[in-house]
PyMOL Python script that loads the backbone (N, CA, C, O; Angstrom):
from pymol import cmd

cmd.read_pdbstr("""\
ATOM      1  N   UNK A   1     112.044  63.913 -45.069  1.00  0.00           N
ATOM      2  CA  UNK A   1     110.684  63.793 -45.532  1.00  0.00           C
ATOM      3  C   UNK A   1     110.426  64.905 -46.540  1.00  0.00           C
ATOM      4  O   UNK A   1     110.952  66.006 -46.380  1.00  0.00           O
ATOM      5  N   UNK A   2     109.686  64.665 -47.501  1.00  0.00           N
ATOM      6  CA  UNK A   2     109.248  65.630 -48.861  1.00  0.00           C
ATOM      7  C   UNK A   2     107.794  65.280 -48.550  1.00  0.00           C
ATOM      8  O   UNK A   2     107.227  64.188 -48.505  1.00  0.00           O
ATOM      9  N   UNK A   3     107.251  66.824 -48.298  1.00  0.00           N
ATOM     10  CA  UNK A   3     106.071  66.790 -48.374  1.00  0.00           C
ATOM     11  C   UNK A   3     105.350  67.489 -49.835  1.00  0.00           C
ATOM     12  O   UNK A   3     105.761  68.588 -50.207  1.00  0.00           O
ATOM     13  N   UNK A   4     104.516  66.940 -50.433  1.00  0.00           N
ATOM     14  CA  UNK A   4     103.782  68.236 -51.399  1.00  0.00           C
ATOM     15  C   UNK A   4     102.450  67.855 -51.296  1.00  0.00           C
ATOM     16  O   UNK A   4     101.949  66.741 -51.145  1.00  0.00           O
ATOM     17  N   UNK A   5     101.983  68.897 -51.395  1.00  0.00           N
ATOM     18  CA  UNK A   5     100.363  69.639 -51.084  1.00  0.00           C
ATOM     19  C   UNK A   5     100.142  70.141 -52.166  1.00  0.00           C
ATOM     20  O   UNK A   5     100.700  71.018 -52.825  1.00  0.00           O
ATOM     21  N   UNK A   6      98.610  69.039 -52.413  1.00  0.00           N
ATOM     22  CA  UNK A   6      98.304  69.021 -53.847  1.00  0.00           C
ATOM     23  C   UNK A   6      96.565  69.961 -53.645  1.00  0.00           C
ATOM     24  O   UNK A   6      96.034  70.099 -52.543  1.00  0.00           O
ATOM     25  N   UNK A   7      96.118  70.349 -54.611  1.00  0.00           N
ATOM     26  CA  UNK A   7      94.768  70.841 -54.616  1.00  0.00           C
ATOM     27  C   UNK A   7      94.097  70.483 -56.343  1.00  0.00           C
ATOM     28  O   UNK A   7      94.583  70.490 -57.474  1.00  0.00           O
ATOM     29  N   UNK A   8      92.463  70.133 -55.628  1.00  0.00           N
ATOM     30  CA  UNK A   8      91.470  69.433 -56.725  1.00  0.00           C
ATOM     31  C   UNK A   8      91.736  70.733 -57.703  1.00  0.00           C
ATOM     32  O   UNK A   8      91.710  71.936 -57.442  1.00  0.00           O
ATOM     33  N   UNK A   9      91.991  70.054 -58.886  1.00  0.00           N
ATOM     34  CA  UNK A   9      91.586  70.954 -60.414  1.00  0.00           C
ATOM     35  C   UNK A   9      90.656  71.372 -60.750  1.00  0.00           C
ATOM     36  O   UNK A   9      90.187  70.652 -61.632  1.00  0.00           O
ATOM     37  N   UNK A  10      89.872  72.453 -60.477  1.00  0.00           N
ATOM     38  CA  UNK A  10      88.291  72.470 -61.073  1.00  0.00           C
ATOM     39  C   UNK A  10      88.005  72.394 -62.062  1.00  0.00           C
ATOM     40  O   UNK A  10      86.825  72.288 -62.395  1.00  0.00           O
ATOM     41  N   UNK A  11      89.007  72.423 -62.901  1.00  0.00           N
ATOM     42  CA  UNK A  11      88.538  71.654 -64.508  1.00  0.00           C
ATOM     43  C   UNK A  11      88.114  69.892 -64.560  1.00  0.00           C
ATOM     44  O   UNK A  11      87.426  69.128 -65.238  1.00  0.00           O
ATOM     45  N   UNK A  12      88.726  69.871 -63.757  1.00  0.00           N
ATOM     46  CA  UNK A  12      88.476  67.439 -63.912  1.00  0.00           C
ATOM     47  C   UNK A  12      88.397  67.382 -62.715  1.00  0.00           C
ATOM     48  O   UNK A  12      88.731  68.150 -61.812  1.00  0.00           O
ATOM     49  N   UNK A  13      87.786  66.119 -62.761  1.00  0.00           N
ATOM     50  CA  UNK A  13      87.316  65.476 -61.612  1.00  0.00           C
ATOM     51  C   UNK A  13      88.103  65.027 -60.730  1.00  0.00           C
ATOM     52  O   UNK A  13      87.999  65.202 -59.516  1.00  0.00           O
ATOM     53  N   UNK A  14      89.446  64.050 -61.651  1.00  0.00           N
ATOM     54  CA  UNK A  14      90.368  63.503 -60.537  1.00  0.00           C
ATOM     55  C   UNK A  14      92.100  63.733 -60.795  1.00  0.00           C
ATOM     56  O   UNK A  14      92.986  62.891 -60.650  1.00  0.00           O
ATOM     57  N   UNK A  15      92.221  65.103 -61.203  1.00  0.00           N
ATOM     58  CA  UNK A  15      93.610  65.484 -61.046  1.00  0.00           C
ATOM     59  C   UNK A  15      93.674  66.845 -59.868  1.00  0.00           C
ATOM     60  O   UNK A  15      92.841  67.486 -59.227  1.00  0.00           O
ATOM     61  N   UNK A  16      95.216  66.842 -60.025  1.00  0.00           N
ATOM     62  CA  UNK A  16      95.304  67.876 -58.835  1.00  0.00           C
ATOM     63  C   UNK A  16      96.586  68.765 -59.656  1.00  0.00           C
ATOM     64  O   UNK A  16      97.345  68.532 -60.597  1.00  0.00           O
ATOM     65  N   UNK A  17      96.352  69.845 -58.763  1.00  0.00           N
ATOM     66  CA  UNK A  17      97.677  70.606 -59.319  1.00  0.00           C
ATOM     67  C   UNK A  17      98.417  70.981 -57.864  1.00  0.00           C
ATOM     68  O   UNK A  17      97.785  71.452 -56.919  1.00  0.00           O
ATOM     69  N   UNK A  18      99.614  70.747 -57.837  1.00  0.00           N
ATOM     70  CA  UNK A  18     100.752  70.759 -57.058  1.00  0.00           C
ATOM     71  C   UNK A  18     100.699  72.504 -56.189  1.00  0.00           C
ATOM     72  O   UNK A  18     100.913  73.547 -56.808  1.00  0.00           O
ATOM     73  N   UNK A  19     100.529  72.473 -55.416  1.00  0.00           N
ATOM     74  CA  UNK A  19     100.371  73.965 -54.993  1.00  0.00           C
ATOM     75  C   UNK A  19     101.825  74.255 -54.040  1.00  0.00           C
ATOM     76  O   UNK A  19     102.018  75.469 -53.985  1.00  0.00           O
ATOM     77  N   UNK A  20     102.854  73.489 -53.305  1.00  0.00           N
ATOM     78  CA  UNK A  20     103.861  73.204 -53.106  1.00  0.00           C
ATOM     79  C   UNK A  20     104.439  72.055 -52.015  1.00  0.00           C
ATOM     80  O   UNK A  20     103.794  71.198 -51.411  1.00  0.00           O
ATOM     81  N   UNK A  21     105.674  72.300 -51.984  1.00  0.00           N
ATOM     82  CA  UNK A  21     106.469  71.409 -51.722  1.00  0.00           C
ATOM     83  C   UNK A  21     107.577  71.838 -50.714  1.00  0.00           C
ATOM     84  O   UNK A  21     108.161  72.919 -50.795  1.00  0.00           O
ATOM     85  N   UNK A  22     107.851  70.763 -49.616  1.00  0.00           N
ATOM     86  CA  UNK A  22     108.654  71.317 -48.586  1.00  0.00           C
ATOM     87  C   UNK A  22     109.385  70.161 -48.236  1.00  0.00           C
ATOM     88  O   UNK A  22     108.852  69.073 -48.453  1.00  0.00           O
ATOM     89  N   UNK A  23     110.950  70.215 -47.537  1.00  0.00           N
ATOM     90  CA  UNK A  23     111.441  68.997 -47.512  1.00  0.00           C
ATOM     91  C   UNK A  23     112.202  69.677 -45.906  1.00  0.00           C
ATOM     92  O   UNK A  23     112.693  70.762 -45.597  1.00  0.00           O
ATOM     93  N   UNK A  24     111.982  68.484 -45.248  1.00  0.00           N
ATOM     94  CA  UNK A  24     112.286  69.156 -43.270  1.00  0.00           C
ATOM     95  C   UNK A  24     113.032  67.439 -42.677  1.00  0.00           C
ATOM     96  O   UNK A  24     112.392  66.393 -42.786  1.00  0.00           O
ATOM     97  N   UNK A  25     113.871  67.482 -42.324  1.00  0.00           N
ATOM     98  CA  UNK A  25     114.352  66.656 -41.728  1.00  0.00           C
ATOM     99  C   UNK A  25     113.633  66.265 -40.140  1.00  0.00           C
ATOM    100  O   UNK A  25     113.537  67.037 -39.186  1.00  0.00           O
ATOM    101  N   UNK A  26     113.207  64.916 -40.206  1.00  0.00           N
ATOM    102  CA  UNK A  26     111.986  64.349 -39.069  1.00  0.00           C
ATOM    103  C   UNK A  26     112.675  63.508 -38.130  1.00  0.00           C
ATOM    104  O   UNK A  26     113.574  62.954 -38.763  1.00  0.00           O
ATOM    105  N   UNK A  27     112.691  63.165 -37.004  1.00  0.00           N
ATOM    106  CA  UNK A  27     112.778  62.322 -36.037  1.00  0.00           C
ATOM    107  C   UNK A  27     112.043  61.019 -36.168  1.00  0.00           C
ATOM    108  O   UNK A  27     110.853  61.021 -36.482  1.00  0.00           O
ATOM    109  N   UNK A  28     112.779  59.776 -35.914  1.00  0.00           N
ATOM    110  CA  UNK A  28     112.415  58.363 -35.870  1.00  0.00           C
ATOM    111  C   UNK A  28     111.025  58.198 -34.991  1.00  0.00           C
ATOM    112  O   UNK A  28     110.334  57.186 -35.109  1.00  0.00           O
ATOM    113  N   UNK A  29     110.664  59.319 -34.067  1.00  0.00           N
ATOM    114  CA  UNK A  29     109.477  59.483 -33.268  1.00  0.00           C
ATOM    115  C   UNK A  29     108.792  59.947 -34.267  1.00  0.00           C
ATOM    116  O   UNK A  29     107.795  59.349 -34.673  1.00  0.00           O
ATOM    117  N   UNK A  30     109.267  61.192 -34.865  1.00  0.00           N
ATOM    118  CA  UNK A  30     108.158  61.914 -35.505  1.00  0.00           C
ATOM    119  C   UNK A  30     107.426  60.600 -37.083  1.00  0.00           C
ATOM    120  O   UNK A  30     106.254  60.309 -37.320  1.00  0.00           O
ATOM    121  N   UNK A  31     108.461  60.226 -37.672  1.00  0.00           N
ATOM    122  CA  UNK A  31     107.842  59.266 -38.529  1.00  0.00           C
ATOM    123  C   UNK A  31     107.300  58.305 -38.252  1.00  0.00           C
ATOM    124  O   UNK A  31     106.739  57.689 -39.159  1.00  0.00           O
ATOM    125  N   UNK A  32     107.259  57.835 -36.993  1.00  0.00           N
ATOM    126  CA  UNK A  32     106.426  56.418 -36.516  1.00  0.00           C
ATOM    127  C   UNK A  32     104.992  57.315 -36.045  1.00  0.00           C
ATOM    128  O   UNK A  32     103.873  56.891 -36.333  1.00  0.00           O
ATOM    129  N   UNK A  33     105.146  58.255 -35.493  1.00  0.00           N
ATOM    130  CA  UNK A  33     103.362  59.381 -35.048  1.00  0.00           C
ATOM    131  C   UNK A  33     102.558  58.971 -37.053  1.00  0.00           C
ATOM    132  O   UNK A  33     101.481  58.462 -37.365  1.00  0.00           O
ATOM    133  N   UNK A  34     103.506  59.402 -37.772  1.00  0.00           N
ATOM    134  CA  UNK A  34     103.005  59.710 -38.709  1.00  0.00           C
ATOM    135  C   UNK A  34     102.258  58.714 -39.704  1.00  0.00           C
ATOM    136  O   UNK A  34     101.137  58.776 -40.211  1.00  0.00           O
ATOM    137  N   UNK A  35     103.242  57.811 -39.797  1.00  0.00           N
ATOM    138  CA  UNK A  35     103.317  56.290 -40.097  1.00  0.00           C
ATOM    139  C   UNK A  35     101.832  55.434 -39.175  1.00  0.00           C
ATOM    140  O   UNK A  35     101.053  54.584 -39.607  1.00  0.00           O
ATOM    141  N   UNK A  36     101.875  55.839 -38.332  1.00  0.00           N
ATOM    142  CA  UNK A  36     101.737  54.398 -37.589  1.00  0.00           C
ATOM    143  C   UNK A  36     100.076  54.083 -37.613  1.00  0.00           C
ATOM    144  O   UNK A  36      99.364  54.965 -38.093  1.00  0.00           O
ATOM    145  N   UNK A  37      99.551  53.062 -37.196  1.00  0.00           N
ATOM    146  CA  UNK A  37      98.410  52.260 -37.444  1.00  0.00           C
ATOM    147  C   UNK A  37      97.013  53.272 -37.164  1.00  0.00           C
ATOM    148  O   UNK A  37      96.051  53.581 -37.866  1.00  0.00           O
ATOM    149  N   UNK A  38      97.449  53.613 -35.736  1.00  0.00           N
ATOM    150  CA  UNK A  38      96.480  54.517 -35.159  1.00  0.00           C
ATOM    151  C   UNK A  38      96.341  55.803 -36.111  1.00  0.00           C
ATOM    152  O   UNK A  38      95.170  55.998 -36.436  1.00  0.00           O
ATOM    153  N   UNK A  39      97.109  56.574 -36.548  1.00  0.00           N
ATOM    154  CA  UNK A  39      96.688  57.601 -37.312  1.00  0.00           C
ATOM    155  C   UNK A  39      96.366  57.676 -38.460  1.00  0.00           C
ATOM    156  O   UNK A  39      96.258  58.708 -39.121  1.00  0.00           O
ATOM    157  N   UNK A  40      96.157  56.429 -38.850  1.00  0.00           N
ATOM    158  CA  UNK A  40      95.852  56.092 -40.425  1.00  0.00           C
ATOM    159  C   UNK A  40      94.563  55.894 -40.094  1.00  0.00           C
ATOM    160  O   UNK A  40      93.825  56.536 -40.841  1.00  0.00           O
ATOM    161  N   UNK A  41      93.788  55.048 -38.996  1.00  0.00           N
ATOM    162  CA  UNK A  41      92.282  54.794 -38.679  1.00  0.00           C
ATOM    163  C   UNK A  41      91.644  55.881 -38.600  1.00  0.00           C
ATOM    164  O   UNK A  41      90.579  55.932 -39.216  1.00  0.00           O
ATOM    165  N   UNK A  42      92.104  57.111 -37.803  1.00  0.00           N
ATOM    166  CA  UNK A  42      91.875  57.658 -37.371  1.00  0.00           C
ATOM    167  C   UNK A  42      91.339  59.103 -38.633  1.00  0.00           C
ATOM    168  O   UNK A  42      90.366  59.852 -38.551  1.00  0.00           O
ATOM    169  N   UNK A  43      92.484  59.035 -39.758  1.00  0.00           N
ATOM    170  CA  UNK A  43      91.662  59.824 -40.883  1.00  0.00           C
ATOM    171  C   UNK A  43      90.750  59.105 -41.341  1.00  0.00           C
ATOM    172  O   UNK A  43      89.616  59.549 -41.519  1.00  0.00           O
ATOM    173  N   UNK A  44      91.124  57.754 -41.635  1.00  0.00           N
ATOM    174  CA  UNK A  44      89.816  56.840 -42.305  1.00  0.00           C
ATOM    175  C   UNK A  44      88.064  57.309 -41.924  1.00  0.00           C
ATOM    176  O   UNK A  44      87.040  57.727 -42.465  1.00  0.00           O
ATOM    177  N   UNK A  45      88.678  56.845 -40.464  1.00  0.00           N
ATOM    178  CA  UNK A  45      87.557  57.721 -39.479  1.00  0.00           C
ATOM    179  C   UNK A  45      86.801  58.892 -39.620  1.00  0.00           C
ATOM    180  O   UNK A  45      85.633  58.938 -39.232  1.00  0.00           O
ATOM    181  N   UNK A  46      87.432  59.950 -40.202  1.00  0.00           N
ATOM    182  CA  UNK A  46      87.060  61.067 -40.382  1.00  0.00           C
ATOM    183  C   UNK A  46      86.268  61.295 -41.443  1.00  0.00           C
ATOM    184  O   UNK A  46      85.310  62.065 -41.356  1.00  0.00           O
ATOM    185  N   UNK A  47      86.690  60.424 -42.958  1.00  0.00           N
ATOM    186  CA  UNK A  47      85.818  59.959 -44.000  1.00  0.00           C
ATOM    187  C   UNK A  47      87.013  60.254 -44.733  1.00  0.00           C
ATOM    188  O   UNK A  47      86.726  60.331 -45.928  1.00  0.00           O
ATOM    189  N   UNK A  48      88.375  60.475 -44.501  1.00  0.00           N
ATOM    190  CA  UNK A  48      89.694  60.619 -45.521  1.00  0.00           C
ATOM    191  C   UNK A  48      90.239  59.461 -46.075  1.00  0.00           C
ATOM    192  O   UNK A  48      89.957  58.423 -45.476  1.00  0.00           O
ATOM    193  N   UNK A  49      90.967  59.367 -47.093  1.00  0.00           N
ATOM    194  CA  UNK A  49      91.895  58.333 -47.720  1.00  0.00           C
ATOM    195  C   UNK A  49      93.374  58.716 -47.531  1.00  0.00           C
ATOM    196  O   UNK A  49      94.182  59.580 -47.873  1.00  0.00           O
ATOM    197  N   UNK A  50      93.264  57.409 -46.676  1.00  0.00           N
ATOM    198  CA  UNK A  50      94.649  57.019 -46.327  1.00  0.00           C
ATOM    199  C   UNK A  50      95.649  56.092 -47.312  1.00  0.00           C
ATOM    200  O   UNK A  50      95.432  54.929 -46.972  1.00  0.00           O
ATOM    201  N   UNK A  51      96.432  56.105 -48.152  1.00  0.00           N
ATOM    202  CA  UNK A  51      97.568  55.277 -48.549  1.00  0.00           C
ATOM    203  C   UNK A  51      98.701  54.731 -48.655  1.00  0.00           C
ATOM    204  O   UNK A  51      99.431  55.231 -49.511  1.00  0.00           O
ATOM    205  N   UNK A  52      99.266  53.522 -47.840  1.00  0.00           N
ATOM    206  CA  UNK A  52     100.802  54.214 -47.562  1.00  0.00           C
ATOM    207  C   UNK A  52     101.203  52.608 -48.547  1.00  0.00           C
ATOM    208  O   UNK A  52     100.602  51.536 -48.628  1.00  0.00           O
ATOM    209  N   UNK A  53     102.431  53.095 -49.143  1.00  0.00           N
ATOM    210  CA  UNK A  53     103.272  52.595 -50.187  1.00  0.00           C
ATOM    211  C   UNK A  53     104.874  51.751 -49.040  1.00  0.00           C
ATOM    212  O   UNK A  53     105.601  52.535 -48.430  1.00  0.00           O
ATOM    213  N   UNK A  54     105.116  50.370 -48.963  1.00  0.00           N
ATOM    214  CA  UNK A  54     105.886  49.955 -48.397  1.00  0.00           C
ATOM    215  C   UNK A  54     107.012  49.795 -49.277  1.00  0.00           C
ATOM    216  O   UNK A  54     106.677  49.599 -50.445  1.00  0.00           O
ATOM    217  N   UNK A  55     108.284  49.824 -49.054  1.00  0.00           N
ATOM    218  CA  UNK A  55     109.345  49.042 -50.115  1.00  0.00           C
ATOM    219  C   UNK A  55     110.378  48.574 -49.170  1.00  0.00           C
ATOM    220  O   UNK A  55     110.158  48.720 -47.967  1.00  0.00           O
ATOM    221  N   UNK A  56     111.577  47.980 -49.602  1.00  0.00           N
ATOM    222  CA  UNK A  56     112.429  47.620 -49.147  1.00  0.00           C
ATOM    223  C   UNK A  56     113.878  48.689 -48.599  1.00  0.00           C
ATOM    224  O   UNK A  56     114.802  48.644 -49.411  1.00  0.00           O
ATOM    225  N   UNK A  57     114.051  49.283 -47.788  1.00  0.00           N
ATOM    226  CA  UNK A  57     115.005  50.131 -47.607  1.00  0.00           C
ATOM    227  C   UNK A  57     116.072  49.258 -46.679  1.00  0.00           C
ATOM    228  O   UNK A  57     116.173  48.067 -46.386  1.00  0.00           O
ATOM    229  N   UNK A  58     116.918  50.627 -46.327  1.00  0.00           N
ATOM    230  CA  UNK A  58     118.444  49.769 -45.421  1.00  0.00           C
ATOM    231  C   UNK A  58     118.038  49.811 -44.504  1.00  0.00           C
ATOM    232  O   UNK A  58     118.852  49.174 -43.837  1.00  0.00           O
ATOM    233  N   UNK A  59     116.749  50.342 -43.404  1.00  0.00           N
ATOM    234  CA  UNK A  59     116.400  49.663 -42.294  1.00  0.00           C
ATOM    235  C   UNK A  59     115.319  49.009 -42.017  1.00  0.00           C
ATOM    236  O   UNK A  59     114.724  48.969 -40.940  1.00  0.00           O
ATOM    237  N   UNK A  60     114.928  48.212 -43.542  1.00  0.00           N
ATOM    238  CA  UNK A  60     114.150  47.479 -43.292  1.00  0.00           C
ATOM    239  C   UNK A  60     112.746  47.430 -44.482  1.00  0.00           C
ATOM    240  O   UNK A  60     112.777  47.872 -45.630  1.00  0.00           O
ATOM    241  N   UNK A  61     111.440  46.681 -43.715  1.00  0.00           N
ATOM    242  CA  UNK A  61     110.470  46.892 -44.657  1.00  0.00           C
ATOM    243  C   UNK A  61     109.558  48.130 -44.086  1.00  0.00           C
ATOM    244  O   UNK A  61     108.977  47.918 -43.021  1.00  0.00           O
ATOM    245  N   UNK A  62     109.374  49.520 -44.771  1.00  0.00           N
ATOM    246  CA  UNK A  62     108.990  50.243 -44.109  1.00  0.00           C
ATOM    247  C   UNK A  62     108.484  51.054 -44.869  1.00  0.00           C
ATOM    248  O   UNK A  62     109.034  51.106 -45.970  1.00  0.00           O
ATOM    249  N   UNK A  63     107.024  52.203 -44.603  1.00  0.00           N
ATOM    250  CA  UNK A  63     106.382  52.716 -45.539  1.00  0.00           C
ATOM    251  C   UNK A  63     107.321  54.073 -46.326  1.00  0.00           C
ATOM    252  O   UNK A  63     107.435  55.058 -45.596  1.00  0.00           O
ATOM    253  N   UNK A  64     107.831  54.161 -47.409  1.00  0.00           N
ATOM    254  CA  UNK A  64     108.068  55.150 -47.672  1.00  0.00           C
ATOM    255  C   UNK A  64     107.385  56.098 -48.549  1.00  0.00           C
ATOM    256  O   UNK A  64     107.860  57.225 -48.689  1.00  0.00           O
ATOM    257  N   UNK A  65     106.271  55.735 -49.176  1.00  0.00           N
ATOM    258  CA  UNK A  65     105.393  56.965 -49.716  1.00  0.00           C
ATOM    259  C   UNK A  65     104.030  56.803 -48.681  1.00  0.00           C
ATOM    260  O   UNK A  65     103.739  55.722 -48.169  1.00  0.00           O
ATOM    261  N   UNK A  66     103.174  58.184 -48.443  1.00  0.00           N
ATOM    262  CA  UNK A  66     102.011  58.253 -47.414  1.00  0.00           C
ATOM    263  C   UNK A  66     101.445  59.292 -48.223  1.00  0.00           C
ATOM    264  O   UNK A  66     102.031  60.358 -48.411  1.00  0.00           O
ATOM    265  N   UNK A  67      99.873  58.904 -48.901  1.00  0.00           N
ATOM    266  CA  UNK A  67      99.071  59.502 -49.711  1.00  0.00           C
ATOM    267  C   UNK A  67      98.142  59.679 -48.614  1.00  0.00           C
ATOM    268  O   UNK A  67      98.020  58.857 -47.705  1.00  0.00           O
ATOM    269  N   UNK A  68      97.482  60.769 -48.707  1.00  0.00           N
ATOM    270  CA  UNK A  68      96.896  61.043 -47.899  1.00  0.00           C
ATOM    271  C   UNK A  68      95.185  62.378 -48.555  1.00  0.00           C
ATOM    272  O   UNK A  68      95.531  63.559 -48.569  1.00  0.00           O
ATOM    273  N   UNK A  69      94.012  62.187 -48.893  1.00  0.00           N
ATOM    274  CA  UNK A  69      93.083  62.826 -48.926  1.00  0.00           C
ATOM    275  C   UNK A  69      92.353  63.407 -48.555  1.00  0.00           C
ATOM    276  O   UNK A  69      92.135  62.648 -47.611  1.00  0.00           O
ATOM    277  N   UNK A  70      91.572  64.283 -48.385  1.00  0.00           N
ATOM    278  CA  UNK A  70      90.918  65.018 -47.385  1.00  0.00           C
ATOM    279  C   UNK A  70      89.322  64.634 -47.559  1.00  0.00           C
ATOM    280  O   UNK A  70      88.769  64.620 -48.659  1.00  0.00           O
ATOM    281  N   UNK A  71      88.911  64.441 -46.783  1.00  0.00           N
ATOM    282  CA  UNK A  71      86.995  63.845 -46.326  1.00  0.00           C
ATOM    283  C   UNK A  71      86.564  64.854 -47.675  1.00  0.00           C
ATOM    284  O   UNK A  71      86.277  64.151 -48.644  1.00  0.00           O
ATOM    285  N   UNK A  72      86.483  65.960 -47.885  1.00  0.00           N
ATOM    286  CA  UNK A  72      86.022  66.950 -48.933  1.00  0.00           C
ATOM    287  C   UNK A  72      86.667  66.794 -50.238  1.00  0.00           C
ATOM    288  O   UNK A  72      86.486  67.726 -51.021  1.00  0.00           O
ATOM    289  N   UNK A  73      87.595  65.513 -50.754  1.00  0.00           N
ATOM    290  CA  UNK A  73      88.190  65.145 -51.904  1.00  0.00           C
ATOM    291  C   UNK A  73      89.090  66.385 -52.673  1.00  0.00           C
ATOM    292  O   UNK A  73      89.559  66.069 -53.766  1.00  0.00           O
ATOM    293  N   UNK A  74      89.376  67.834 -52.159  1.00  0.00           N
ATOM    294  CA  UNK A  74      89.461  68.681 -52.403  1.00  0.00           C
ATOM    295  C   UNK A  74      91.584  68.876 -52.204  1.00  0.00           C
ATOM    296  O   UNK A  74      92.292  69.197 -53.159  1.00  0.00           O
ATOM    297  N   UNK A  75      91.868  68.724 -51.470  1.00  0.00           N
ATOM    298  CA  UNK A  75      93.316  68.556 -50.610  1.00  0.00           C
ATOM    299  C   UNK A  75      93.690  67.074 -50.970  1.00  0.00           C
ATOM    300  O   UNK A  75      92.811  66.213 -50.961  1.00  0.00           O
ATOM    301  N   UNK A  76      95.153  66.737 -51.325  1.00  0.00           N
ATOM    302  CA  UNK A  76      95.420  65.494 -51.295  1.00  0.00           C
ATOM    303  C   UNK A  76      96.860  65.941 -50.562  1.00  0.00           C
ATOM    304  O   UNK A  76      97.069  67.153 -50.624  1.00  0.00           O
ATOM    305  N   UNK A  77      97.734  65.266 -49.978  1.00  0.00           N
ATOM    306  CA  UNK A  77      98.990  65.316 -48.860  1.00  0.00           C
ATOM    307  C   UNK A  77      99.848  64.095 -49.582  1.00  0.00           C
ATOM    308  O   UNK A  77      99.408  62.947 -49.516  1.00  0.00           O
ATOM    309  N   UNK A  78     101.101  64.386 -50.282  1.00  0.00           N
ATOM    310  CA  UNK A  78     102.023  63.312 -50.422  1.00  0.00           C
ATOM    311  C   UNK A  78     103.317  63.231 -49.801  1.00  0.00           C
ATOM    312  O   UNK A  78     104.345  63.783 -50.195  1.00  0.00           O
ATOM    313  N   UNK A  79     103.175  62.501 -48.804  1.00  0.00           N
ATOM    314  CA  UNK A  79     104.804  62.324 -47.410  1.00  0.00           C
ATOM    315  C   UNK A  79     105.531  61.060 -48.762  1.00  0.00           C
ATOM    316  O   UNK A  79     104.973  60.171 -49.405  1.00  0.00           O
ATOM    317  N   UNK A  80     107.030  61.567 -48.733  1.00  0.00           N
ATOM    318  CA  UNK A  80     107.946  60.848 -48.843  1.00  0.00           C
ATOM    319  C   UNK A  80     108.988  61.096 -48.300  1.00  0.00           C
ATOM    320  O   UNK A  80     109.532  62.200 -48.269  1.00  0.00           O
ATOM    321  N   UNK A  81     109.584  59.545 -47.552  1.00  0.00           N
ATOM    322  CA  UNK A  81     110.194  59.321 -46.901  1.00  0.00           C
ATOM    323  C   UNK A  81     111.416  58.687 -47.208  1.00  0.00           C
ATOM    324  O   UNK A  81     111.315  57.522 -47.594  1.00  0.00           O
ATOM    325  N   UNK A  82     113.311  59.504 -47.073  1.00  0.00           N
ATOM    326  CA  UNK A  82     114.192  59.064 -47.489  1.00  0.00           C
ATOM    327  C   UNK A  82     115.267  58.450 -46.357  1.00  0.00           C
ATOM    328  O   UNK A  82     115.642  59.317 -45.568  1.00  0.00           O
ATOM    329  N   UNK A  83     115.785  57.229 -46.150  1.00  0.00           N
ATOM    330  CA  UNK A  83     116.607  57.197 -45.164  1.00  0.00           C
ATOM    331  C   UNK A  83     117.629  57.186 -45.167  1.00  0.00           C
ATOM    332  O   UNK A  83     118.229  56.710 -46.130  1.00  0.00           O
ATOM    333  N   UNK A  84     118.449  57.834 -43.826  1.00  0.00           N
ATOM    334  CA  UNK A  84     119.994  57.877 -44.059  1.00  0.00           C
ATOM    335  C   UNK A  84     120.754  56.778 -43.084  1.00  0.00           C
ATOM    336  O   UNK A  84     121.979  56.661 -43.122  1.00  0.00           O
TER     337      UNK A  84
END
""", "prot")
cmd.dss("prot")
cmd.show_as("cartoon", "prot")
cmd.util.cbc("prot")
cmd.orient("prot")
């Protein structure tokens, strides 16, 4: 998984500048917590934007990009997901 953690530009309205980036090897548990239905409602819930990007990989049809916003439009979260 490649995570990068983005923050609002106070110059414009809707760009961000990259503040960094981390890449951690995850468990088939840990990406389904992350992935899965319930925790996507659950930011929605909060007043966040949730986005997840599906494609075709070797185990299947499964989300591999997860955009993610913060209720305060301020923080944006980009999970990508590579499989081996």
């Amino acid at each position: 998984m490649i995570k990068t953690s983005l923050v609002k530009n106070p110059d414009t309205k809707t760009t961000y500048i990259v503040e960094g980036q981390k890449t951690e090897q995850i468990t088939k548990e840990n990406y389904k917590n992350i992935v899965s239905k319930d925790t996507q409602k659950w930011f929605r819930n909060l007043g966040g934007s949730e986005t997840a990007k599906r494609t075709y990989t070797s185990r299947g049809y499964l989300i591999t990009k997860l955009t993610s916003i913060s209720p305060d439009r301020q923080n944006k979260s980009i999970y990508q997901f590579k499989f081996k």
